[in-house]
Backbone as a ProteinNet text record, in pm:
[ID]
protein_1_A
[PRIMARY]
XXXXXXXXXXXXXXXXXXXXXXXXXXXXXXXXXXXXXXXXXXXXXXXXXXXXXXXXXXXXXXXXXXXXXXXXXXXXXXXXXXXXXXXXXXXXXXXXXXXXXXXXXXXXXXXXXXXXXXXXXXXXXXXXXXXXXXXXXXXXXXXXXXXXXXXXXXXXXXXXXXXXXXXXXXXXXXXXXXXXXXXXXXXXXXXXXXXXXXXXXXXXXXXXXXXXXXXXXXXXXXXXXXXXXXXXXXXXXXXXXXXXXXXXXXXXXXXXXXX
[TERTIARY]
-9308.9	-9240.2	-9182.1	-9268	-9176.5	-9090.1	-9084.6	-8961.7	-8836.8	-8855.2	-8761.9	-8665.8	-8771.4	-8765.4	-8662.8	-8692.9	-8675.8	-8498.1	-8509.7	-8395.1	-8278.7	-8315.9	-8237	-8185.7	-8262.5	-8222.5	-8115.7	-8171.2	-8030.8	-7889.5	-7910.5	-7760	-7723.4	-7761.6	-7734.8	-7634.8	-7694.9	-7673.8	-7581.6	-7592.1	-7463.6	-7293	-7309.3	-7206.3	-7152.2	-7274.6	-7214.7	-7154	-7222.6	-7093.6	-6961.3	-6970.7	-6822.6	-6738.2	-6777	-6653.9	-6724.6	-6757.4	-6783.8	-6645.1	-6519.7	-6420.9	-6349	-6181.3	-6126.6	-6100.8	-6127.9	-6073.6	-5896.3	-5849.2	-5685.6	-5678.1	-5539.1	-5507.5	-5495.3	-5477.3	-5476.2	-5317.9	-5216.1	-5086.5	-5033.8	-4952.2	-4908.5	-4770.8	-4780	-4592.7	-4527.5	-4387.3	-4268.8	-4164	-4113.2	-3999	-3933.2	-3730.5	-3661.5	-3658.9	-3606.9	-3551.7	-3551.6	-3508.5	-3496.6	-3333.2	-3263.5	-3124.5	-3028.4	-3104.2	-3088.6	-3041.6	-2906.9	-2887.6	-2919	-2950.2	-3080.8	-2915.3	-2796.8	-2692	-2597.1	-2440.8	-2370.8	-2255.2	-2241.5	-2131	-2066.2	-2032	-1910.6	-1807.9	-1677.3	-1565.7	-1503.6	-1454.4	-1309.8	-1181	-1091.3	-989.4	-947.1	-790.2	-733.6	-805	-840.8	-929.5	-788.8	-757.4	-662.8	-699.7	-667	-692.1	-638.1	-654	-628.8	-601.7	-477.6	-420.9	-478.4	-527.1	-515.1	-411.9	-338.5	-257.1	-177.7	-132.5	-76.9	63.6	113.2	260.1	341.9	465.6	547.6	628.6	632	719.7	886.7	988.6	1139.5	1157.1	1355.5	1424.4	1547.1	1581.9	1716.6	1679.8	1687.7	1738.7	1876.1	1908.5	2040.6	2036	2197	2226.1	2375.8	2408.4	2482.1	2539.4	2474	2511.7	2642.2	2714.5	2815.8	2800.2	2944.5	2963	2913.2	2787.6	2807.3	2856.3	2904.4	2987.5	3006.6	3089.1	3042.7	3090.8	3027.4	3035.6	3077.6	3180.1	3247.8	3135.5	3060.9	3030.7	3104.1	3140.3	3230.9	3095.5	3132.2	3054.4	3058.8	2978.3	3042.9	2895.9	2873.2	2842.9	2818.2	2819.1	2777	2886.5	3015.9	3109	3205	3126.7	3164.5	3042.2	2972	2889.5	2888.4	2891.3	2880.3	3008.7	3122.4	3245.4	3273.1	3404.6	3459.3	3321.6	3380.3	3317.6	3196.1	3075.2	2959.1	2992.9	3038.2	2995.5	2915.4	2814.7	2676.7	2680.9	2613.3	2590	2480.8	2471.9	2322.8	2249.6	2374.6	2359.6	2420.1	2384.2	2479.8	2419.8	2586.4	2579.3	2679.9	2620.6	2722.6	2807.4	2955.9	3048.3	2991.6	2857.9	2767.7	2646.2	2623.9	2520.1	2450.8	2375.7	2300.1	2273.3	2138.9	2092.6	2040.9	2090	2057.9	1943.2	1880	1723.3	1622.1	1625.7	1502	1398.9	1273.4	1162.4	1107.7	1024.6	983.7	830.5	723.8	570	485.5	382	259.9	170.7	121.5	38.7	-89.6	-116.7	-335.1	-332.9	-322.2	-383.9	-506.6	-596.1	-723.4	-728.2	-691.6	-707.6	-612.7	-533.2	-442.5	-423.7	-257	-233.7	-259.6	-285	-348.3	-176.7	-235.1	-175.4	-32.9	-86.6	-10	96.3	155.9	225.3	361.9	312.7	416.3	509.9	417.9	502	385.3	437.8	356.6	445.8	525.5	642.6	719.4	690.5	802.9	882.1	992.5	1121.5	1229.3	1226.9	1336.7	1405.1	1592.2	1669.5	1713.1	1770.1	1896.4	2004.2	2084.8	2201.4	2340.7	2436.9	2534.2	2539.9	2408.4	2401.2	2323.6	2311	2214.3	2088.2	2012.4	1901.3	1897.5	1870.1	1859.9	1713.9	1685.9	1725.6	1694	1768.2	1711.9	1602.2	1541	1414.5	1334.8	1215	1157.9	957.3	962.7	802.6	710.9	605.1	482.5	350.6	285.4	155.5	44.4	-48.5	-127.4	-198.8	-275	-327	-220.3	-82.3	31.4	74.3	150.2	229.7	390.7	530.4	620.4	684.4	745.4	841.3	941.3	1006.8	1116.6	1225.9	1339	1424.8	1551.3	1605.3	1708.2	1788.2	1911.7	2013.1	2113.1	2155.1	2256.8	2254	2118.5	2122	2154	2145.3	2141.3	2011.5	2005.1	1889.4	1915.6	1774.9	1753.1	1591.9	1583	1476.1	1388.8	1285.9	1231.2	1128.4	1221.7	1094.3	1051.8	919.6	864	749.9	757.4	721.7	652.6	552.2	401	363.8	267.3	198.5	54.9	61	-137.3	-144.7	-44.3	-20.4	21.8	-17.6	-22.6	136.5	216.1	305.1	402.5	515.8	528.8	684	691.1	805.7	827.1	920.8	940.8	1079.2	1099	1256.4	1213.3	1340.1	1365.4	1500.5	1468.2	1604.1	1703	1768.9	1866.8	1772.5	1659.3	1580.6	1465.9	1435.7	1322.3	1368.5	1352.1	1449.8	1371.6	1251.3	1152	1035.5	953.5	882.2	782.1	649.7	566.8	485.3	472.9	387.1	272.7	183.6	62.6	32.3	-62	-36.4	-80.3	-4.6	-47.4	-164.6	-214.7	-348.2	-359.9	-275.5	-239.7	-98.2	-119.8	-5	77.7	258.8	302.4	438.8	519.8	648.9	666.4	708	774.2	892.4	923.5	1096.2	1108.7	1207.3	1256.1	1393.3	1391.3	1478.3	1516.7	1627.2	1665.8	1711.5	1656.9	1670.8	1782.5	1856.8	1957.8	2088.2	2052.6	2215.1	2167.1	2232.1	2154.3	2141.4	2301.8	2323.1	2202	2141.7	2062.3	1909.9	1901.8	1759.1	1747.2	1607.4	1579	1383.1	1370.8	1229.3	1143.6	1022.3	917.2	830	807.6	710.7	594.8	480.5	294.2	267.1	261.5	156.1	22.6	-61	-153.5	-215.9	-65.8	-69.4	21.5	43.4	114.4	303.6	262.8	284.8	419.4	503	602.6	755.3	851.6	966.6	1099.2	1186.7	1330	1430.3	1515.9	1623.3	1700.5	1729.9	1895.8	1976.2	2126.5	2252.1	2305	2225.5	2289.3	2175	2045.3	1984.3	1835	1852.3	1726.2	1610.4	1532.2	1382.3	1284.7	1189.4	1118.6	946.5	822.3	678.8	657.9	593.3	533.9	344	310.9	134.6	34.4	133.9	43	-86.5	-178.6	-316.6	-292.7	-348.4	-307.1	-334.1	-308.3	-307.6	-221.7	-311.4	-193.9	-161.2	-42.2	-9.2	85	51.2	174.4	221.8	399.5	497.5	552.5	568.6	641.5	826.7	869.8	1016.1	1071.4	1102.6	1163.8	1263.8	1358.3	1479.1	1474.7	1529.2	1525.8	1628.1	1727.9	1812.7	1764	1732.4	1718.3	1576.3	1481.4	1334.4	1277.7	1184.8	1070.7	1103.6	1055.6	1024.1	915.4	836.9	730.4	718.7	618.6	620.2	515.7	481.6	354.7	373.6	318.3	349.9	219.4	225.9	150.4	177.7	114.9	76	31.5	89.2	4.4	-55.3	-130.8	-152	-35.1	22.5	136.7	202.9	254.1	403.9	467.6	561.7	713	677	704.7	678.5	832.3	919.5	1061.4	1077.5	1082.8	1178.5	1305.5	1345.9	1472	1488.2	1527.9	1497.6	1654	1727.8	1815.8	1785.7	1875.8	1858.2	2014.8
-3142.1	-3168.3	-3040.3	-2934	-2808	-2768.3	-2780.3	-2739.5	-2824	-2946.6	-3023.8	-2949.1	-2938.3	-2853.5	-2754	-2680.3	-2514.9	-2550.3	-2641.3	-2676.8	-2710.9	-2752.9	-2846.7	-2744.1	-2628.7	-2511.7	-2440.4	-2404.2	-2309.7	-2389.8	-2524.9	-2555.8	-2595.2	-2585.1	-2580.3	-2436.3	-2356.4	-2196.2	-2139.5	-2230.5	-2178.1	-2290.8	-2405.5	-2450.6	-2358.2	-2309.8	-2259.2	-2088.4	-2079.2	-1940.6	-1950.8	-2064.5	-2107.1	-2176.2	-2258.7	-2374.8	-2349.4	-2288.7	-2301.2	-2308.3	-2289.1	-2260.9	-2155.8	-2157.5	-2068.9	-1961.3	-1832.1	-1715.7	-1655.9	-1653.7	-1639.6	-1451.4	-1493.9	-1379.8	-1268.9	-1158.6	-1017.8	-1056.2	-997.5	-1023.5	-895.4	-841.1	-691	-701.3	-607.1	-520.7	-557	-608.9	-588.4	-485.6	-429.1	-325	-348.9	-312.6	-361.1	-326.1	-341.3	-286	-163.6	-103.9	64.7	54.8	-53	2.5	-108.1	-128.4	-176.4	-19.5	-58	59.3	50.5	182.7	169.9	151.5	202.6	190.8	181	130.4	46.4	171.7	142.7	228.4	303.5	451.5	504.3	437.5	413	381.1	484.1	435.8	529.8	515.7	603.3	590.6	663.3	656	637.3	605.9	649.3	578.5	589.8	507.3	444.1	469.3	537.4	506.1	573.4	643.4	702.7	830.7	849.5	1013.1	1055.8	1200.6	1252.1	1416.6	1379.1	1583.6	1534.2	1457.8	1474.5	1556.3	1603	1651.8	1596.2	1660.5	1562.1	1665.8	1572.5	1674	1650.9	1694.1	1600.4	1733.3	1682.9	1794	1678.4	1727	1695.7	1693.2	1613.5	1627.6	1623.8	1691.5	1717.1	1709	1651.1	1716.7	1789.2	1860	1998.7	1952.1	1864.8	1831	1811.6	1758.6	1658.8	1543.7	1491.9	1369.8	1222.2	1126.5	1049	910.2	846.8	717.9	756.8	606.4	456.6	404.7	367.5	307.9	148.4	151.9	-20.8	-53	-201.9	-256.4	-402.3	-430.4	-531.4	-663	-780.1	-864	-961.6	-1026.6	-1137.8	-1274.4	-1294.8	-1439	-1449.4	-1594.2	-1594.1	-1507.4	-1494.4	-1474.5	-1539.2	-1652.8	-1714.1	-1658.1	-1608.4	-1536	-1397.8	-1347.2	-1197.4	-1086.9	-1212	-1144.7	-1096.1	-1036.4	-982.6	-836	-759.2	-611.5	-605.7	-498.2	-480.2	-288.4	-254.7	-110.8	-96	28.5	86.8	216.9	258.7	422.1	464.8	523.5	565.2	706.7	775.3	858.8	879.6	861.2	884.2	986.8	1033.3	1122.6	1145.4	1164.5	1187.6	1333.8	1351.9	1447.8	1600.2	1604.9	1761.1	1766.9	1651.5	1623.2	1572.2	1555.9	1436.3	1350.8	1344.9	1194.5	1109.8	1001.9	855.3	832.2	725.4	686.6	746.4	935.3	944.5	947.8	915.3	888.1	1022.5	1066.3	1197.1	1090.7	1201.3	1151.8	1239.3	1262.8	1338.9	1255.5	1334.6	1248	1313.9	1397.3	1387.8	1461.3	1330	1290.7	1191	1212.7	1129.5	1052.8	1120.6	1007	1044.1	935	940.6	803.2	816.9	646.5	530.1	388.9	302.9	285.5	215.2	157.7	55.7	-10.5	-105.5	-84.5	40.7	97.7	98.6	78.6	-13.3	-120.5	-179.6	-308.6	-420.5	-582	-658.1	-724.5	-724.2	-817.9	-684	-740.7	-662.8	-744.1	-714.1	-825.2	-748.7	-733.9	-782.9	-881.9	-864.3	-972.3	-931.8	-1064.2	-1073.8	-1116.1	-1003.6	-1102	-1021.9	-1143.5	-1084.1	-997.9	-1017.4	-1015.7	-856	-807.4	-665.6	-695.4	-587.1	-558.2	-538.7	-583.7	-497.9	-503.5	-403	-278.8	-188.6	-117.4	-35.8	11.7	64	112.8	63.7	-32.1	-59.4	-19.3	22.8	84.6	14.9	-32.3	-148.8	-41	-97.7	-46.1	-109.4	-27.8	-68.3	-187.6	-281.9	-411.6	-469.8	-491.5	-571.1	-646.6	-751	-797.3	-799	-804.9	-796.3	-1004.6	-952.4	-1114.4	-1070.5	-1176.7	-1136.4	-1259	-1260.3	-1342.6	-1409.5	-1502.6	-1523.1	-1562.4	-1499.4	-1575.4	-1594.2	-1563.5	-1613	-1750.3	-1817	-1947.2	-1981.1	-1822.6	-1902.5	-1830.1	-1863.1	-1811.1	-1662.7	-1591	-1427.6	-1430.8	-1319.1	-1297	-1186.1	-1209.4	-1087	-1007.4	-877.5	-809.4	-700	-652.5	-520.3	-461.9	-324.4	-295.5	-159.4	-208.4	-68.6	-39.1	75.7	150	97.3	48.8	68.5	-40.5	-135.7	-250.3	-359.3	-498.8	-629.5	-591.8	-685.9	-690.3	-801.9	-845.1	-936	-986.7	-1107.8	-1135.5	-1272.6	-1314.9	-1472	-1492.7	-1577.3	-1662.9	-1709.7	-1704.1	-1774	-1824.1	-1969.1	-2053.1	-2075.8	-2070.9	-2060.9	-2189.2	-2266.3	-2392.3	-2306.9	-2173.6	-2109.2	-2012.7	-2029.8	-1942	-1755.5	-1844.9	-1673.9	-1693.9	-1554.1	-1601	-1461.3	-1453.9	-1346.6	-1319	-1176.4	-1068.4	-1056.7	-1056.6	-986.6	-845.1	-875.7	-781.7	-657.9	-509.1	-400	-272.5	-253.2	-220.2	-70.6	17	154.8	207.1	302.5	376.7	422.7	400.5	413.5	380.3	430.3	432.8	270.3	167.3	61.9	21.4	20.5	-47.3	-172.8	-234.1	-365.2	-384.3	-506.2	-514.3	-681	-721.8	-888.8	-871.5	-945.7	-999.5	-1087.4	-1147.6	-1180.9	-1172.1	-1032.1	-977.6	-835.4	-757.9	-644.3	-477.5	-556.2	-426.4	-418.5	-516.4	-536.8	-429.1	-313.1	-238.6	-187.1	-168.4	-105.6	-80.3	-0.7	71.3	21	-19.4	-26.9	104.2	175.3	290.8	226.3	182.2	135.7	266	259.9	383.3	363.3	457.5	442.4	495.8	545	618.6	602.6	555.2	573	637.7	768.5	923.7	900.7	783.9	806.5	700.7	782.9	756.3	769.9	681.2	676.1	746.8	802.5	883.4	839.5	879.1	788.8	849.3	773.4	795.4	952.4	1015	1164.6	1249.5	1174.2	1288	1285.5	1257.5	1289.1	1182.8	1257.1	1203.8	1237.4	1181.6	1172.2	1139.1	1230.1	1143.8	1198.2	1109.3	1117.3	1103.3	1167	1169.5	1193.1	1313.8	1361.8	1440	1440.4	1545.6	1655.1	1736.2	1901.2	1946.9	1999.6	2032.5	2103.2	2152	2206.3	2060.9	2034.4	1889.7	1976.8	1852.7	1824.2	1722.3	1755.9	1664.1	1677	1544.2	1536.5	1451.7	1462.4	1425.5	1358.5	1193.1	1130.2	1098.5	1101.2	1016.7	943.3	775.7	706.2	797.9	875.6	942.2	1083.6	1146.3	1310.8	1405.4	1267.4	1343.4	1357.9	1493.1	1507.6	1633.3	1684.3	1807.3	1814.5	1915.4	1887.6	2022.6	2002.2	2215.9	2151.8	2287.6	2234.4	2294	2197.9	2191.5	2206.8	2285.3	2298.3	2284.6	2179	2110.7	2132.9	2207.9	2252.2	2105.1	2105.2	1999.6	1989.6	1920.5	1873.7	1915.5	1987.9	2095	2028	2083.7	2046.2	2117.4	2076.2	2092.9	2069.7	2183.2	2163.6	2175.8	2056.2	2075.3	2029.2	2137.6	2063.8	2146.1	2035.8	2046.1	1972.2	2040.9	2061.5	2045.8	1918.6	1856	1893.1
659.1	532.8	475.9	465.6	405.2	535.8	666.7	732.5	680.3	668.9	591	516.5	389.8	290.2	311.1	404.1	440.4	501.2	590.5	646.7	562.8	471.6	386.5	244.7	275.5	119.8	234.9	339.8	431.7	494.1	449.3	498.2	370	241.6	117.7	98.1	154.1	118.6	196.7	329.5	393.7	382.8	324.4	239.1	120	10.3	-60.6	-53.8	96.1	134.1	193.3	245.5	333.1	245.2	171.7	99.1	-45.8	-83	-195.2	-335.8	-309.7	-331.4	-232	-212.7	-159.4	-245.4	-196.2	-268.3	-240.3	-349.3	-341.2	-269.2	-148	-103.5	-171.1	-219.1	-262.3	-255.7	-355.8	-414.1	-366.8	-264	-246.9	-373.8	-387.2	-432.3	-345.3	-370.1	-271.9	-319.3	-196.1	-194.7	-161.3	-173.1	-148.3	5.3	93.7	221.1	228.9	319.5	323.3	316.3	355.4	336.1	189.7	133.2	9.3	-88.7	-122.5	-168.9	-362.4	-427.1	-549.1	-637.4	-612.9	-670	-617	-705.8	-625.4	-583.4	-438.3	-373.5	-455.5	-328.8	-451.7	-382.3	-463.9	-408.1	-298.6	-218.6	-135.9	-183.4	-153.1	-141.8	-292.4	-317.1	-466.1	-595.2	-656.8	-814.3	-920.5	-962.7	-1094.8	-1205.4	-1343.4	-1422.9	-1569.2	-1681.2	-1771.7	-1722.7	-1748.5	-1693.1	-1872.8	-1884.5	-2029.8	-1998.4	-2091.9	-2095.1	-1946.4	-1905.7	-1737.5	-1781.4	-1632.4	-1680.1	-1594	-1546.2	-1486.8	-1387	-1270.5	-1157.5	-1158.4	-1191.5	-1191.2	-1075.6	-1025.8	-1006	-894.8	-818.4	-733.8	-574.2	-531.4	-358.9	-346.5	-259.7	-207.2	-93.6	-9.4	116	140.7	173.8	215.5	354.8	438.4	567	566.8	729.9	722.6	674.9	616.1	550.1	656.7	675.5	785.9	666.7	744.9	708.6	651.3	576	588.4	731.4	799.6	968.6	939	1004.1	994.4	1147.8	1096.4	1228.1	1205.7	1370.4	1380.6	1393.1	1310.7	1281.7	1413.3	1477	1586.3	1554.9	1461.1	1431.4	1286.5	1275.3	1063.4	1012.5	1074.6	998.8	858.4	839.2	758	575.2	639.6	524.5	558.7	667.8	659.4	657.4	684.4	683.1	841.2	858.4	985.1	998.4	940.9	900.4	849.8	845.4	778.7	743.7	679.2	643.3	574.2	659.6	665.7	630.1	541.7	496.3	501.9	593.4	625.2	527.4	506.2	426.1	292.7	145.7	53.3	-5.7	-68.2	-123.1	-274.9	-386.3	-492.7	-462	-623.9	-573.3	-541.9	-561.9	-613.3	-528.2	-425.4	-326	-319.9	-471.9	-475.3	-409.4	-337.2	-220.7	-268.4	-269.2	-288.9	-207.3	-271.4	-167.2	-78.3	-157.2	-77.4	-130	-61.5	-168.3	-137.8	-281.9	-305.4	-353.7	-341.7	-328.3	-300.9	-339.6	-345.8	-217.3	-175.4	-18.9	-51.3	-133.8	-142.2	-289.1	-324	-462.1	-475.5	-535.3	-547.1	-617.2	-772.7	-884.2	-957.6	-1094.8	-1154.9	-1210.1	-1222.5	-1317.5	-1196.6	-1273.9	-1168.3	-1060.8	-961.7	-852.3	-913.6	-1018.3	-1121.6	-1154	-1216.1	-1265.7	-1183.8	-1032.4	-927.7	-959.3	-1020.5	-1008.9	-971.4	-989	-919.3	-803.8	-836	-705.3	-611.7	-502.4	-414.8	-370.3	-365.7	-307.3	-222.7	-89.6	23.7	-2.5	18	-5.5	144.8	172.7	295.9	206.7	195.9	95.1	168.1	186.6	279.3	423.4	478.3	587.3	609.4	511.5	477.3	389.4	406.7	377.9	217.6	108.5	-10.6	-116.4	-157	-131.5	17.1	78.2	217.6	216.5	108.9	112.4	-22.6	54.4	-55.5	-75.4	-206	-193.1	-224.8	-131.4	-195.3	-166.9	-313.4	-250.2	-185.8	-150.3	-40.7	-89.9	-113.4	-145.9	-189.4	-150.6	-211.3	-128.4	-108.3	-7.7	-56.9	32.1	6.3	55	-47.2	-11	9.4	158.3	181.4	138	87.6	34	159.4	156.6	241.7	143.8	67.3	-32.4	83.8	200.1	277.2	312.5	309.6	352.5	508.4	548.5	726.2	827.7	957.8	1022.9	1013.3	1005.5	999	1065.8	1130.5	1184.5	1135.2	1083.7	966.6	1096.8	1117.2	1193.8	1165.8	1136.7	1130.8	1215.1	1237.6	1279.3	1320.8	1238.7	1157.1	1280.2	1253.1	1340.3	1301.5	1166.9	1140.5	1046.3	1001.8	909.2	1006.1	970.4	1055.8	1053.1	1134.7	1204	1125.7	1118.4	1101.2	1154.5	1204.3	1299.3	1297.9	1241.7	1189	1140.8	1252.3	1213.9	1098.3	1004.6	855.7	837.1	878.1	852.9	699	678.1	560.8	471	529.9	451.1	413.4	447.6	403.5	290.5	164	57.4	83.8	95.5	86.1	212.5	252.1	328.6	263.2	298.5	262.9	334.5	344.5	472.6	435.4	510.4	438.4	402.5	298	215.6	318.4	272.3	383.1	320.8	413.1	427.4	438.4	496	519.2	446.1	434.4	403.6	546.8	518.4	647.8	592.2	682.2	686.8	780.5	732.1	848.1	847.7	961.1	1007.4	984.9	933.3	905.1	960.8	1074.9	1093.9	1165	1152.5	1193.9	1279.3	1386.4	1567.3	1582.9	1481.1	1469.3	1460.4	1385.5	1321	1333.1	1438.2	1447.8	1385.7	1313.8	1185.9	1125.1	1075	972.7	985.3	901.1	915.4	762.5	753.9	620.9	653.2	499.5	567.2	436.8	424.8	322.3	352.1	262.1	240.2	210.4	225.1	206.8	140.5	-1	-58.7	-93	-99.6	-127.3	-304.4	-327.4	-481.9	-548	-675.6	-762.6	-765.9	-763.3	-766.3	-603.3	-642.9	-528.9	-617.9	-534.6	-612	-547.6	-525.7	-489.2	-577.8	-515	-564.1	-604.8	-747.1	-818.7	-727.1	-769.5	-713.5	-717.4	-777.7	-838.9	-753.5	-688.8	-649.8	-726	-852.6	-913.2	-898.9	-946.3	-940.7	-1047.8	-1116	-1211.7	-1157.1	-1130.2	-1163.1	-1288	-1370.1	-1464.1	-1449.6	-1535.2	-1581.6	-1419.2	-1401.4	-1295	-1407	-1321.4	-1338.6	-1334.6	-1407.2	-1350.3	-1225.9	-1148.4	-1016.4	-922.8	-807.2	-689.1	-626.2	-587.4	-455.7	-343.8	-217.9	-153.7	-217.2	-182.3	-218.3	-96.4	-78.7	96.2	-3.6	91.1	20.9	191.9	195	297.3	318	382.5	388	550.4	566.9	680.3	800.1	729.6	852.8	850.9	763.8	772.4	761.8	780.5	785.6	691	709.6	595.5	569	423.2	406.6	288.6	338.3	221.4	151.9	35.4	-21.9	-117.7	-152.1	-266	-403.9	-483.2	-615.5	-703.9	-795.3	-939.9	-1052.8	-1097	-1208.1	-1312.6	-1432	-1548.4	-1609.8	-1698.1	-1824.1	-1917.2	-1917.2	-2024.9	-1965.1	-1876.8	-1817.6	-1739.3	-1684.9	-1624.8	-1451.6	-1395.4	-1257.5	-1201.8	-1151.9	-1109.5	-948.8	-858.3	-715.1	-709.8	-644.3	-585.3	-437.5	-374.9	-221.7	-150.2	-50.1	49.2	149.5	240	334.9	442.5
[MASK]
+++++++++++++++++++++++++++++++++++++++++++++++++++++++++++++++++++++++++++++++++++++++++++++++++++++++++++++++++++++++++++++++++++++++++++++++++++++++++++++++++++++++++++++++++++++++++++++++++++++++++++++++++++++++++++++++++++++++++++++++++++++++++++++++++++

């Protein structure tokens, strides 16, 4: 009877060590990852924003060269919109030298006025069987639209080095068509597989701080930063030339550059 007893207190005692209730796991800390970053990226590239005190670079391109055109090209289809003739000027020039359309631009600049200050629309026309305007400037996260006002087939082709590509018949039923937007900075050729006079160039910037030449030559940036730059200066027929420039706060920064 007391083994009973005895038996009956130790499987009492060993229930109430095993099930007597479950004891809850121990709760650790969690940490983020090791590549969980504690703050958010720095940006790359260009930063946009409030120029304070900026000053401004103006002055003149010129060319001194020989006179080229205006080049008569003889038309042989879509003569009923493009006419017999197409004269092409590859180079202009006012009575004192002044160059038309070259773009003047700073190439390492970091930060300054935003990207915006561009523009939001870029527009390529086909109108009369040319390109207008010949050189047009988009910046980099932009896309360009290209226009057909002739109303007949044109073949939109370009052709980047480091920006998607783009190559598409556009029937006189397509009024506009649009590229994707470009991604690098770069000089690209534009030109129609159709009509083969037809060429012109989009500049991809990546800054602000770039600008086409009036009819007289001149050129205007405004609310640069104070600073040393390159200024590279382009034209589609006569190249590059670049030189470097300093930038007071509030001041006048003068090139003028001969081609």
């Amino acid at each position: 009877m007391n083994r009973r007893v005895l038996l009956g207190a130790a499987i009492l005692l060993m229930a109430a060590a095993c099930g007597g209730g479950e004891t809850p796991a121990p709760t650790l800390a969690t940490e983020p990852p090791l590549d969980q970053p504690t703050e958010p990226p720095a940006q790359e590239g260009y930063q946009g924003g409030t120029v304070s005190d900026g000053g401004t670079i103006s002055g003149t391109i010129s060319y001194s060269g020989e006179i080229v055109g205006p080049i008569e090209v003889e038309v042989d289809k879509d003569n009923e919109i493009c006419g017999d003739t197409i004269e092409l000027s590859p180079i202009v020039r006012d009575g004192a030298g002044g160059l038309r359309d070259a773009v003047v631009r700073i190439t390492d600049i970091s930060s300054g006025k935003p990207l915006s200050v561009l523009g939001t629309e870029f527009v390529l026309d086909q109108k009369n069987c040319v390109y207008s305007p010949s050189v047009l400037i988009v910046p980099v996260g932009s896309a360009m639209t290209v226009l057909n006002s002739d109303g007949i087939l044109h073949n939109v082709h370009t052709t980047p080095f480091d920006n998607a590509p783009l190559n598409v018949a556009q029937p006189g039923t397509q009024p506009e068509i649009t590229s994707d937007p470009f991604t690098f900075p770069e000089v690209i050729p534009v030109s129609c597989d159709v009509h083969s006079w037809m060429n012109a160039n989009v500049l991809a910037v990546d800054n602000p701080y770039a600008v086409l030449t009036g009819s007289d030559g001149s050129f205007i940036l405004t609310e640069v930063p104070a600073g040393t730059y390159t200024v590279e200066i382009w034209h589609s027929e006569l190249g590059i030339q670049t030189m470097e420039v300093t930038v007071e706060a509030g001041g006048t920064a003068t090139i003028n550059a001969e081609f």
